[in-house]
NUSETOR-432526 format. One line per field, with one value per residue (C-alpha): residue in one letter; z, y, x. Coordinates in steps of 0.001 Angstrom, whole numbers, plus 524288, in hexadecimal, padded with zeros to 5 digits. Each point is the difference from the previous one (the first is absolute). Example, Ala and Ser with C-alpha at 12.3 -4.5 7.8 and 13.67 -1.06 7.14 Angstrom:
2
rest (a, s);
w (81E78, 7FD6C);
v (7EE6C, 80D70);
u (8300C, 8055A);
END
This chain:
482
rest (x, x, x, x, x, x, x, x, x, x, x, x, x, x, x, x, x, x, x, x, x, x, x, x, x, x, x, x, x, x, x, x, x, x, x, x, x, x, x, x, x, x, x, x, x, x, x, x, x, x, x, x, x, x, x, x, x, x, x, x, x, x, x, x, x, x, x, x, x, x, x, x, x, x, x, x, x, x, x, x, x, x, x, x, x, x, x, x, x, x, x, x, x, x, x, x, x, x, x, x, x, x, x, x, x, x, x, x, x, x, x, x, x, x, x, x, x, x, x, x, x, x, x, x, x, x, x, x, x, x, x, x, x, x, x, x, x, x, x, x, x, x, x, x, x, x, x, x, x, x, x, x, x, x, x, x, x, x, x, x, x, x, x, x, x, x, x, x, x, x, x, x, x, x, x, x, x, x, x, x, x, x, x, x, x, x, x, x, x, x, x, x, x, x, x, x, x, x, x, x, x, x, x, x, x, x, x, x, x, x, x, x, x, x, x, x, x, x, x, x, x, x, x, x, x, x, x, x, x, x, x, x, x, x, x, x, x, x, x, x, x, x, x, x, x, x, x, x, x, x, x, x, x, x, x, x, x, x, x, x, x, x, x, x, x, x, x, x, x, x, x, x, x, x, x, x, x, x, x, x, x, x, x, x, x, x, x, x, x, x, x, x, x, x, x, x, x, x, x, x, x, x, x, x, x, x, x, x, x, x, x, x, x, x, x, x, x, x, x, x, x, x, x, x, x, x, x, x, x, x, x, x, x, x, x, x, x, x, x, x, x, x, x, x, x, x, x, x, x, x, x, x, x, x, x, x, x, x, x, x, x, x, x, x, x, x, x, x, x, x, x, x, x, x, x, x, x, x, x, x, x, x, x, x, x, x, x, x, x, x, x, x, x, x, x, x, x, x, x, x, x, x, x, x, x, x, x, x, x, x, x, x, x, x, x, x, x, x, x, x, x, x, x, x, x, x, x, x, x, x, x, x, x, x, x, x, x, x, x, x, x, x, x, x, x, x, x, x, x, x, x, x, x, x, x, x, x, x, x, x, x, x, x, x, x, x, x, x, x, x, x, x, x, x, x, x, x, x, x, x, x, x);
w (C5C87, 80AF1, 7FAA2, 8002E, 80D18, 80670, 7F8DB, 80554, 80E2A, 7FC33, 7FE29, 80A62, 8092C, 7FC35, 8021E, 80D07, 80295, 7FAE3, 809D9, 80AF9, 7FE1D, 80011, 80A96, 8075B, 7FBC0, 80768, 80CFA, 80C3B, 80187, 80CD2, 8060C, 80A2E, 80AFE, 80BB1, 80DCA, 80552, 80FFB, 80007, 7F419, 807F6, 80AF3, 7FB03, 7F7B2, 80DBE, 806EC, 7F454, 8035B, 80310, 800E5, 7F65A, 7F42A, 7F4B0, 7FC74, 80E1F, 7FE4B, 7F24D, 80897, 808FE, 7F83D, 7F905, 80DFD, 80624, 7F309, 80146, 7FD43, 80A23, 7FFEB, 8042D, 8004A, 80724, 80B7A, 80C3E, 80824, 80036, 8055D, 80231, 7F1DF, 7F794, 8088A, 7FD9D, 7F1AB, 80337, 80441, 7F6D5, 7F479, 80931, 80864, 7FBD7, 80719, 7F423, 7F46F, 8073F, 7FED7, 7F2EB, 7FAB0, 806F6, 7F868, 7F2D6, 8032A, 802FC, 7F313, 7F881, 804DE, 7F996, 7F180, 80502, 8024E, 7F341, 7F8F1, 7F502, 80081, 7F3DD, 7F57C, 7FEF9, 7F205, 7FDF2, 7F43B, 7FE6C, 7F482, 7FDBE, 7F863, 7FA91, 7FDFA, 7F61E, 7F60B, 7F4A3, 7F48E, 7FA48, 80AB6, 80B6D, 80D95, 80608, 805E3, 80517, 80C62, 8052D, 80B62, 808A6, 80D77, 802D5, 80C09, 80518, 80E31, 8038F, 80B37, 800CB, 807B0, 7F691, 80698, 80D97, 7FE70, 7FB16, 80B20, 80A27, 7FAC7, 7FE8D, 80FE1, 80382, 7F978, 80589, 80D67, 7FDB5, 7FB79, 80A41, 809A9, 7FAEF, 80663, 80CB3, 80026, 7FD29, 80ACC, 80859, 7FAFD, 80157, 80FA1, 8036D, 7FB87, 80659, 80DE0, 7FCCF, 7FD71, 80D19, 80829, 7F9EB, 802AF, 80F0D, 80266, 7FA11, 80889, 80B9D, 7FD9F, 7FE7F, 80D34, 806C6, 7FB44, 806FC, 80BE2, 80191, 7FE2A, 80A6A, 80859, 7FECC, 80497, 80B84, 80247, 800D2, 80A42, 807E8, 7FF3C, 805D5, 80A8E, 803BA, 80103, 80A10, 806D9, 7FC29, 7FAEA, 803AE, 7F8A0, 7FE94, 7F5E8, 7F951, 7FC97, 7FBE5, 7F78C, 7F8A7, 7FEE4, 7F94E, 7F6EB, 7FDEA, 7FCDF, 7F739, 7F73A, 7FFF1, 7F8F6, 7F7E1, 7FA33, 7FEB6, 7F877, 7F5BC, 7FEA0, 7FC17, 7F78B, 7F9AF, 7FD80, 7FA28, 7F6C2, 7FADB, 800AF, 7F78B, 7F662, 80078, 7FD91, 7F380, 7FCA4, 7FEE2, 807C3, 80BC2, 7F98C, 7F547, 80C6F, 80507, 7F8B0, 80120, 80884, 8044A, 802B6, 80AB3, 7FFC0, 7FC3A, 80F77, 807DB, 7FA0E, 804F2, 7FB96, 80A00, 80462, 7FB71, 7F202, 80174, 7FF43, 8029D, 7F6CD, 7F5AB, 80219, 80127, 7F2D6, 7F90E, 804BC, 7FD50, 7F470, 7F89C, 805DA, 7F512, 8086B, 7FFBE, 7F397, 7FAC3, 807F3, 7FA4C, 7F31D, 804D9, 80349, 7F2C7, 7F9F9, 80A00, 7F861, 7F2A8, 80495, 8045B, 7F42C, 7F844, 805C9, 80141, 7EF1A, 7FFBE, 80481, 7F099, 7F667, 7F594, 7F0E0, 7F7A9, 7F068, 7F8ED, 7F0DA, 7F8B9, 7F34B, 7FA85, 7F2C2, 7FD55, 7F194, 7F981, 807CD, 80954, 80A8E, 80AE7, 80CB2, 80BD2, 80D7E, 80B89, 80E3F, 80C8E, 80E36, 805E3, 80F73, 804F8, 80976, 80447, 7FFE1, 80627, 80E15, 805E1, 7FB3C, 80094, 80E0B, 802B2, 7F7C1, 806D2, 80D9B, 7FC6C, 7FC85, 80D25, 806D4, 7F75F, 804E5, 80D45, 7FF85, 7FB35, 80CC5, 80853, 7F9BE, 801D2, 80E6E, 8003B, 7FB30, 80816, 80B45, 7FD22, 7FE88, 80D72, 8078C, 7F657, 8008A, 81018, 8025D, 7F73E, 808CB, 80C8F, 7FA56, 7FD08, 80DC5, 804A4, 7F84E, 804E0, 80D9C, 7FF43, 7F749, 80D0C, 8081B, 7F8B1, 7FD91, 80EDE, 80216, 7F690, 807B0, 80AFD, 7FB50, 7F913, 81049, 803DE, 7F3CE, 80694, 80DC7, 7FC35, 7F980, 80C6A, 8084F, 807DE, 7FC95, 7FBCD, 7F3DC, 804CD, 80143, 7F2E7, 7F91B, 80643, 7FB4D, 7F3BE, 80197, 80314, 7F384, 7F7C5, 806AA, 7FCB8, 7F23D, 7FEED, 80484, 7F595, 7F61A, 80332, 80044, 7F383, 7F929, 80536, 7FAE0, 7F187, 801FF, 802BF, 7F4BE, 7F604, 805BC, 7FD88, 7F20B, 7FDD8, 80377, 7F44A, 7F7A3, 7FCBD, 8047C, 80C4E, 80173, 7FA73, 7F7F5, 7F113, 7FA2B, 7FF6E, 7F4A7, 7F336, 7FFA2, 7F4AC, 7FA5D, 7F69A, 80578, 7FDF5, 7FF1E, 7F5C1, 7F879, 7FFAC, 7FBED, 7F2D0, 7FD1F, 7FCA3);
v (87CF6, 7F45E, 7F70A, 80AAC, 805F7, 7F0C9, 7FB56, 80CA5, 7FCF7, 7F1B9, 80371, 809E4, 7F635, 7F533, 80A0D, 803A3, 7F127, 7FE5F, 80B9D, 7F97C, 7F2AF, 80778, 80612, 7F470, 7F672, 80A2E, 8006B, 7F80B, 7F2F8, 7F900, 7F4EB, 7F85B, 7FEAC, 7F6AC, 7FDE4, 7F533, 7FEC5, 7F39B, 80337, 80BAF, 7F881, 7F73F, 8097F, 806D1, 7F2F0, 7FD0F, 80BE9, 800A5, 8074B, 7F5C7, 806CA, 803CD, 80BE4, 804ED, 7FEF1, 80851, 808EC, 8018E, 80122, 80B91, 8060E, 7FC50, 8037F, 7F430, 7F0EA, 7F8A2, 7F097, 7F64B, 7FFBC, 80023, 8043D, 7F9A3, 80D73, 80BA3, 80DB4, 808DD, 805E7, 7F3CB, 7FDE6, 80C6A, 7FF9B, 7F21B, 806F5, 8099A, 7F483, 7F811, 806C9, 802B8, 80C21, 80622, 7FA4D, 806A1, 80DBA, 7FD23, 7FB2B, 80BD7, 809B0, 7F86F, 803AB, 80E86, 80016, 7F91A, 80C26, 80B8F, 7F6EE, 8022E, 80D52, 805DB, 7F8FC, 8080F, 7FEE6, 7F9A3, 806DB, 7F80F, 7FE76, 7FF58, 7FB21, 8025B, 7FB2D, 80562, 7F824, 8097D, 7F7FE, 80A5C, 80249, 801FF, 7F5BD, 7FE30, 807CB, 7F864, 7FEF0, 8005B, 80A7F, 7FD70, 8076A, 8002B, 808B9, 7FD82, 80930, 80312, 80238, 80A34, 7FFF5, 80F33, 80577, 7F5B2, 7F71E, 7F57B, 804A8, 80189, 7F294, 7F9E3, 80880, 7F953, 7F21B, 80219, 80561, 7F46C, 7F88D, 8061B, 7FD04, 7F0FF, 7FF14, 805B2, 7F790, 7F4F9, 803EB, 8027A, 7F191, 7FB9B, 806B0, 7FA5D, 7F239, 8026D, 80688, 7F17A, 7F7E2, 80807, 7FE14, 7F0AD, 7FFEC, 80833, 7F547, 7F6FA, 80519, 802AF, 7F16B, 7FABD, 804E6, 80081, 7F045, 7FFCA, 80618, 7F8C4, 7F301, 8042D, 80600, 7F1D5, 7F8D8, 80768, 7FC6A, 7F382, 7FFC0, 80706, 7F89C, 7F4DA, 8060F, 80494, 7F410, 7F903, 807E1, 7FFDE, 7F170, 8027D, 80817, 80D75, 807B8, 800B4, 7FB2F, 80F1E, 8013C, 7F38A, 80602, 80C0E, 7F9F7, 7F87C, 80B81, 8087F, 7F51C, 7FCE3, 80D11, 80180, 7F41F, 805E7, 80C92, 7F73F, 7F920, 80DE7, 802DE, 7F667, 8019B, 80F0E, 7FA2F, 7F702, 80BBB, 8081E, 7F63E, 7FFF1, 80F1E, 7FFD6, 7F629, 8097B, 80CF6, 7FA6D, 7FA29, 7F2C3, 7F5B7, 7FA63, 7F3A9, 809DC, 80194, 7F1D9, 800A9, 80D5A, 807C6, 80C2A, 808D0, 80A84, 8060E, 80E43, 7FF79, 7FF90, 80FD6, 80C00, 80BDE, 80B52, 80B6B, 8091C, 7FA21, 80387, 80DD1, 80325, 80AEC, 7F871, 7F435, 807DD, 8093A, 7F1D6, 7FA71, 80D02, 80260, 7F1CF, 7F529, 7FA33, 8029D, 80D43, 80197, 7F684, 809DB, 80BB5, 7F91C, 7FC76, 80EB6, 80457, 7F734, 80836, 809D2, 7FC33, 7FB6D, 80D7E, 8067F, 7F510, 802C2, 80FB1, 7FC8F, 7F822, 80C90, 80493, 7F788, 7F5EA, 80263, 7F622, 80142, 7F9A9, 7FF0C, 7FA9F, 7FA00, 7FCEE, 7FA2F, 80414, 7FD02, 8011C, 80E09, 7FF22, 80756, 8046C, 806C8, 802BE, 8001B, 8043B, 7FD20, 803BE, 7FF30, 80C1F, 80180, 80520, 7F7D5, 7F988, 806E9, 7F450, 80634, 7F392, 7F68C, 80C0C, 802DF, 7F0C0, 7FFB2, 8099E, 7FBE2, 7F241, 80836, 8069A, 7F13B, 7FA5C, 80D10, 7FD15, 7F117, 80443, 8097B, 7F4E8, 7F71C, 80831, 80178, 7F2AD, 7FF23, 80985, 7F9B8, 7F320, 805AB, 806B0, 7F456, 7F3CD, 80861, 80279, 7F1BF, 7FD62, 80A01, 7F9A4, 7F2DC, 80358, 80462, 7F2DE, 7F8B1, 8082E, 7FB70, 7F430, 7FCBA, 806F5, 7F6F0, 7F52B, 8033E, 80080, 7F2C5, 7FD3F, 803BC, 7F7EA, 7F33D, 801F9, 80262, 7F5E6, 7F591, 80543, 7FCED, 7F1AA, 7FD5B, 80247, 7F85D, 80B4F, 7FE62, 7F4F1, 7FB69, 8058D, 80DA0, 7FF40, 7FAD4, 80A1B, 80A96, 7FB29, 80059, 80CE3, 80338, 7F83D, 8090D, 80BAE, 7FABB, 7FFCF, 80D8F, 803FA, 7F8E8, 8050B, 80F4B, 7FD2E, 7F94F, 80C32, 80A13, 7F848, 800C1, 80F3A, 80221, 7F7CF, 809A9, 80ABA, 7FAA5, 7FD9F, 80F9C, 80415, 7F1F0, 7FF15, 7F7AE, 80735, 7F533, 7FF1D, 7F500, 8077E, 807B5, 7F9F9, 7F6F7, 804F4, 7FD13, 7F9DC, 80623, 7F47B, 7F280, 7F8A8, 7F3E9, 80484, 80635, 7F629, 7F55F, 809D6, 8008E, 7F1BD);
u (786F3, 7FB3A, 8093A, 80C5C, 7FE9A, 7FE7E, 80D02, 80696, 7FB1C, 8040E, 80DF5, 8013F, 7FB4E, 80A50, 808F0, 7FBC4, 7FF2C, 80DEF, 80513, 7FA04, 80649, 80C83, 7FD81, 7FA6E, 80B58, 80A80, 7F7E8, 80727, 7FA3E, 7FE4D, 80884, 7FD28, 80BE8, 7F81E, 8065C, 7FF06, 80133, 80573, 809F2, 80505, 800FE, 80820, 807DB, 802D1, 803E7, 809EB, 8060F, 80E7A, 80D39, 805F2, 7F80F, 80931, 7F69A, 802EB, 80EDE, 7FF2F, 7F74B, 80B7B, 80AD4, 7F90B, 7FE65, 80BE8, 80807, 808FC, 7FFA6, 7FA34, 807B3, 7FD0B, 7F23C, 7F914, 807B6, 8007B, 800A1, 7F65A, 80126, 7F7B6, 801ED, 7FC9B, 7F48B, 7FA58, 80328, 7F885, 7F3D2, 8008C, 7FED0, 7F552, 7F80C, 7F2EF, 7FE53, 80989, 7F7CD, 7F2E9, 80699, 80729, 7F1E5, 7FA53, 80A3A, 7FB86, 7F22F, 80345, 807EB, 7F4AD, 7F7D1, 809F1, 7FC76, 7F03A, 80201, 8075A, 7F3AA, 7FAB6, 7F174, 7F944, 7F9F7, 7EFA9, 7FCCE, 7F1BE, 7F74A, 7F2B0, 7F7EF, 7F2CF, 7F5F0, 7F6B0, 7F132, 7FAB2, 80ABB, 7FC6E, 80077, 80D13, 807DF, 80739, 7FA54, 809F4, 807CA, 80E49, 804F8, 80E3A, 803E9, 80D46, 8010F, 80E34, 8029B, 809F4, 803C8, 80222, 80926, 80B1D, 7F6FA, 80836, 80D68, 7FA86, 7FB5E, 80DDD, 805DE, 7F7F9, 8021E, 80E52, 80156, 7F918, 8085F, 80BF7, 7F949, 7FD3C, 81025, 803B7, 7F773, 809EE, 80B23, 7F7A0, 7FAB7, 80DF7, 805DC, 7F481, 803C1, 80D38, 7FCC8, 7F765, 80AD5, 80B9F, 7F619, 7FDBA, 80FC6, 803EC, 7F576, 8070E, 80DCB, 7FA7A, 7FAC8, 80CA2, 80878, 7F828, 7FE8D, 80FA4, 80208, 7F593, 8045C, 80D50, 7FAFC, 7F7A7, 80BAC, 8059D, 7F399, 8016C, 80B35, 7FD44, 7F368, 80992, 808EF, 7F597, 7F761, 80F20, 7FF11, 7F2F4, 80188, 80C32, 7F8CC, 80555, 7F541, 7F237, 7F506, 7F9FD, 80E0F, 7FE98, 7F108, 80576, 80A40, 7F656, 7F48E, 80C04, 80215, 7F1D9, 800AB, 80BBF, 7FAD2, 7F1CA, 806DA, 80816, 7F3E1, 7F8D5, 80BD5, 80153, 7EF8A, 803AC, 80A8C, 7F5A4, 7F58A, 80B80, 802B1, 7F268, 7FEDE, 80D75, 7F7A3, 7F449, 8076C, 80609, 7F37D, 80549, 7F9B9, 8082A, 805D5, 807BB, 808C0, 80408, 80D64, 80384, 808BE, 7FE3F, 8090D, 7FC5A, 80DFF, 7F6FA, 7FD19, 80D48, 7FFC4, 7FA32, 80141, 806A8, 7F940, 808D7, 7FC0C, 7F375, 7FB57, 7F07C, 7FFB4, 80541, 7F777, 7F33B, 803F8, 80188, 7F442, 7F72F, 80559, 80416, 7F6AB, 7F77C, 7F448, 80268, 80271, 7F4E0, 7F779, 8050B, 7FD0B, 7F22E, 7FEA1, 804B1, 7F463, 7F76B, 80329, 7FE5D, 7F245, 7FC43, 8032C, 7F8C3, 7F45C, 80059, 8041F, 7F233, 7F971, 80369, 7F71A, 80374, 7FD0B, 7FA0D, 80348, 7F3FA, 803EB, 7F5A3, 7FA78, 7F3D1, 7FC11, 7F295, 7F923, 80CFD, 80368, 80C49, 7FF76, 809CB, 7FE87, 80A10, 7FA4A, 80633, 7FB39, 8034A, 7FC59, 7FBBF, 80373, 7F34A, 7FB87, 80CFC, 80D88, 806D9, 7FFCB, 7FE4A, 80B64, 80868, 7FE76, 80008, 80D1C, 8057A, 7FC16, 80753, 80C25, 7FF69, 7FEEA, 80B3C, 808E6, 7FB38, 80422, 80C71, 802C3, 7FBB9, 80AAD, 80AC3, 7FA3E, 80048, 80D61, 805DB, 7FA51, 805C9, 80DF1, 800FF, 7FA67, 807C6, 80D4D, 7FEEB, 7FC75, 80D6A, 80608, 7FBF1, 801DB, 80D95, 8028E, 7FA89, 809A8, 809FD, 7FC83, 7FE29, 80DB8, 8063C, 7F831, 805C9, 80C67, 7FEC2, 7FBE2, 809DF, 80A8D, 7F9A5, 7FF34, 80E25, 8034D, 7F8D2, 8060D, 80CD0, 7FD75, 7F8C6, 80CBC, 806E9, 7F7FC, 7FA2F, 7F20F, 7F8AC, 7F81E, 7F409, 80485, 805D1, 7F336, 7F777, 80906, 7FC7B, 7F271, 7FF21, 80889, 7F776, 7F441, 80690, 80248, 7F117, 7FDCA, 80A29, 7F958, 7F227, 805E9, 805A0, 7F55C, 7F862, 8088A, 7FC07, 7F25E, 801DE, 8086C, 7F5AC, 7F6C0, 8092B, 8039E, 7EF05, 7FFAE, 80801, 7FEA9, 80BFF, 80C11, 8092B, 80A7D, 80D93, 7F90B, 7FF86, 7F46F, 7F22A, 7FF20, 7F88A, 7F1E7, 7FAED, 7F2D4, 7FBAE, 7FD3B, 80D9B, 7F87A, 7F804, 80ABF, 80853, 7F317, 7FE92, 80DE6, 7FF49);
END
């Protein structure tokens, strides 16, 4: 009988032992993936608007062939579609979304089932009969009250909120480089029209520096003269130092370092256009912004998992069952029993998580009424500084088709001798002053309608539809393709 019962527990332990090699060989194992500062340093240096990976990613986007490549000329759509691919910003929220979707696998896990075994050596059997007495129990556990589905339903809201949070940092990528382009397209041309207007200074410095020489102006002009060019060239060099930061801030907003750009054109054609007022209606831009922004929908999402969270815990108020089959071998007698277990809610009925649950739901709905506060407030104040920035445009292209008309009259009269060159070059001036003024209202009424276009994130020019954002790292896609 001792030699039976120990080649029976013999076998059913190489059976166990087999199960559990199974079991072990199917687990996840771990890999290491360093990072290396320097390596990613480098890697970002290397990086480049030459890269053939980048021109696949945008002729997927663009949905047509891209040749040559790489193109000498950018607008304001490739480089976004740029950014998209390369700024770092987008792989945070993409990895974030991966983590949130990680979390809906975590939360539709069955719990394990514990197997237990439990020999007993008994010291005064008798002589001839086995010591030992084998004992096998495994607790079931059986989650009560759809705490499982509350759980998935939480996990999958969250996720919903973390996708949607991609399209909000892309529009915020896409909103930096659109304000590093327009600083750009604002230094550019005010270094264009400064560069004329000192050319024109010169000249007159010239003329004026003649005459002061023959006597016919006083030294208090000659001074003047030269503070307005001292001037002129001081705003000229502030200009082309605004030029210089934009063309870093372009670098930075693709996430590309600086030296990506040396070779490459830009083209800020998207500026010369403004959309009119009559195109733009507040009602319709406040309904799109309250109702389609990714913000406002990732928090609606994020209030949905408040939800699923409350009912979770009021489900964890109801107790979990434990199924305990079990076996025992015992001197040749087998033996089964079925236990069941469960928690009983005297002392705690979950009161506290509940009403902290709950209170977190009531902040998350409160958060959300602040944003579309928030948003509301935005559009009123970003579309009347459009308004009134369209107004100043107005005036000041009257003022210059004004001066204009003056210095056409004053071309006319220089041409027949009745004034001199002096006359004619300070008519100029003052054109190339209101030129400025022009430029500045403009550049304004751009900064107002970003502001506008931030308020409802999403594109308000005649430009074409905001391009689509991609959810999985392009880089990293295109790395396992190969």
């Amino acid at each position: 009988m001792y030699i039976v019962s120990l080649n029976w527990g013999s076998k059913f332990l190489k059976r166990m032992l087999f199960i559990a090699l199974i079991l072990l060989a199917s687990c996840a194992k771990f890999q290491s993936n360093p990072i290396s500062s320097d390596e990613n340093a480098s890697s970002y240096q290397a990086r480049n608007l030459n890269n053939p990976d980048l021109k696949v990613f945008m002729e997927k986007n663009l949905n047509h062939e891209i040749s040559p490549w790489s193109p000498k000329t950018w607008d304001f759509a490739m480089l976004t579609l740029a950014a998209f691919y390369y700024h770092p910003d987008m792989d945070v929220a993409r990895a974030q979304w991966g983590t949130a979707k990680a979390g809906i696998s975590t939360a539709g896990g069955r719990p394990n089932p514990t197997l237990s075994f439990t020999p007993e050596f008994n010291t005064n059997a008798a002589s001839g009969v086995s010591p030992w007495t084998l004992g096998f129990s495994l607790d079931i556990p059986i989650e009560t009250a759809g705490k499982r589905r509350y759980r998935v339903a939480y996990a999958k809201n969250l996720s919903e909120s973390a996708r949607l949070n991609i399209a909000s940092v892309a529009w915020q990528v896409r909103s930096r480089l659109r304000a590093a382009l327009l600083k750009f397209y604002a230094a550019n041309h005010s270094e264009t029209i400064l560069l004329e207007k000192i050319a024109t200074q010169e000249e007159i410095k010239k003329l004026i520096e003649r005459r002061f020489r023959l006597g016919e102006v006083s030294s208090p002009d000659i001074t003047q003269m030269r503070l307005l060019f001292d001037q002129t060239r001081l705003s000229l060099l502030e200009a082309q130092k605004q030029k210089a930061q934009a063309h870093v801030e372009i670098a930075n907003a693709l996430g590309l370092p600086v030296n990506a750009l040396e070779e490459v054109d830009i083209s800020l054609d998207a500026f010369d256009l403004l959309p009119p007022e009559s195109e733009l209606s507040l009602k319709d831009i406040r309904r799109s912004a309250l109702v389609g922004r990714p913000d406002i929908l990732g928090a609606l999402a994020e209030y949905q998992a408040g939800e699923a969270a409350l009912r979770l815990e009021i489900a964890k108020q109801y107790p979990d069952i434990q199924l305990g089959p079990g076996y025992t071998y015992d001197q040749g007698d087998n033996k089964w029993a079925l236990g069941i277990s469960i928690t009983v809610p005297v002392f705690n009925r979950n009161r506290g998580p509940i009403a902290e649950t709950e209170a977190r739901r009531t902040e998350i709905a409160a958060r959300f009424n602040a944003l579309q506060a928030r948003i509301i407030a935005e559009n009123d104040h970003a579309l009347a500084s459009y308004r009134a920035a369209l107004k100043n445009i107005e005036i000041t292209e009257a003022l210059l088709a004004e001066k204009k008309k003056y210095l056409e009259s004053v071309q006319a009269s220089f041409k027949a001798g009745e004034v001199d060159r002096l006359k004619l070059l300070n008519a100029q001036m003052e054109y190339r002053s209101v030129e400025l003024s022009r430029l500045d209202a403009f550049v304004a009424a751009q900064e107002s309608l970003g502001l506008l276009e931030d308020s409802v994130q999403r594109p308000l020019n005649p430009l074409g539809p905001f391009p689509a954002v991609p959810e999985t790292n392009p880089r990293a896609e295109r790395r396992n393709n190969q």
